[in-house]
N, C-alpha and C positions, 0 to 999 in steps of 0.2 A: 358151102365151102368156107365163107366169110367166119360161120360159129368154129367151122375143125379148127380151123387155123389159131382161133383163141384158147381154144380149150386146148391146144398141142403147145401154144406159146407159156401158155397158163401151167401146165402138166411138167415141160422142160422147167421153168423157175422153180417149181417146187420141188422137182428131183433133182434140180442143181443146190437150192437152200438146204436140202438133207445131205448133198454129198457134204458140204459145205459143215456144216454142224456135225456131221459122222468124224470128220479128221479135225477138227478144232472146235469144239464145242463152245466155247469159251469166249472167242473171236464171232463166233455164230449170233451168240448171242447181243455182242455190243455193235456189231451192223443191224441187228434188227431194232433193238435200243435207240442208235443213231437213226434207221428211219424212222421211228414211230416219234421221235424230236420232233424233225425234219415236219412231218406232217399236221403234228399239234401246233407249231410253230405257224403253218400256213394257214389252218384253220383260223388259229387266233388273229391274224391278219388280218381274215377273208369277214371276218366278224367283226374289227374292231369296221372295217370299211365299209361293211355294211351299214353299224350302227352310224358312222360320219354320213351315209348317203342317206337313211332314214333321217337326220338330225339336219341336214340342209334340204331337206323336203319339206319338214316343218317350219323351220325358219322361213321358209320361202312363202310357204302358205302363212305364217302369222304375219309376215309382211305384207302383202298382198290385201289381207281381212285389215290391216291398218291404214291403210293408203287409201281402201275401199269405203272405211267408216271417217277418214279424217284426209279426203281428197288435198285440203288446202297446206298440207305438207309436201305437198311435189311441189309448188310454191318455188321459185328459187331463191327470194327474198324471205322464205321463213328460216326461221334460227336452225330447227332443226333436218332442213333439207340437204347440206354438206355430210351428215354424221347419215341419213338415212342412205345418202348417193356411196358413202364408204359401206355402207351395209350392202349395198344390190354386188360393191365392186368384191366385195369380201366371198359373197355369196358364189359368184362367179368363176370365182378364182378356184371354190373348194376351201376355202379357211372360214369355216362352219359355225367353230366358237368364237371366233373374232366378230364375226358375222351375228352372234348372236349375244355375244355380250353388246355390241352397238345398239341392237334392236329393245333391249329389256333397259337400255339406259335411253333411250328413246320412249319407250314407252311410261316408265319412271317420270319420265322430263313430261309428260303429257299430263300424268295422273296429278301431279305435282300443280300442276296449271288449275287442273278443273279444282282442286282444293283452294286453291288463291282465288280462285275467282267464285266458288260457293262463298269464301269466307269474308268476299270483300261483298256481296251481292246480301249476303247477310247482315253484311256491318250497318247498311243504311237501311235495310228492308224493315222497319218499325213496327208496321203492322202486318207482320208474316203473310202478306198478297202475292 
């Protein structure tokens, strides 16, 4: 009963889009124009939110893998535990790229370190031991 009832609801819309097009063709056509907008419009939505839900999934996991491999930055005394604690809040929120421009400038700040410290470890290391 549930299928007649579609296929009758389904059958009347398309005899009613012919009558529709039979007396103004014209008009016909810029309502079906306007839905197919209408629809491109929401896909393009449902995709960009998609791609925001995939991109704070990642973020979420690269943060995680860095916290996991550099525990002593939950620290609330290290420098960059304020900028990571704005990243989890960013994260939370849904503001994805804020969220992840914080993380890649955190990690930046990290990379930045271990070079300072290769090159200071190198400075006095004479006989490369």
């Amino acid at each position: 009963p549930e299928n007649k009832c579609r296929a009758s609801a389904a059958l009347l819309e398309s005899l009613t889009g012919l009558s529709s097009f039979l007396r103004d063709p014209g008009r016909a056509m810029e309502v079906e124009r306007d839905k197919l907008a209408v629809q491109l419009v929401r896909r393009e939505r449902a995709r960009a939110s998609m791609a925001m839900a995939v991109d704070g999934a990642l973020s979420q996991a690269r943060l995680q893998k860095l916290l996991s491999e550099c525990p002593f930055l939950l620290q609330p005394t290290h420098p960059l535990s304020a900028s990571l604690a704005r990243c989890r809040e960013c994260l939370a929120e849904g503001r994805t790229e804020e969220a992840l421009d914080i993380l890649l400038r955190v990690e930046t700040e990290l990379e930045l370190d271990q070079q300072r410290l290769k090159a200071a470890f190198a400075k006095f290391d004479h006989d490369n031991s």
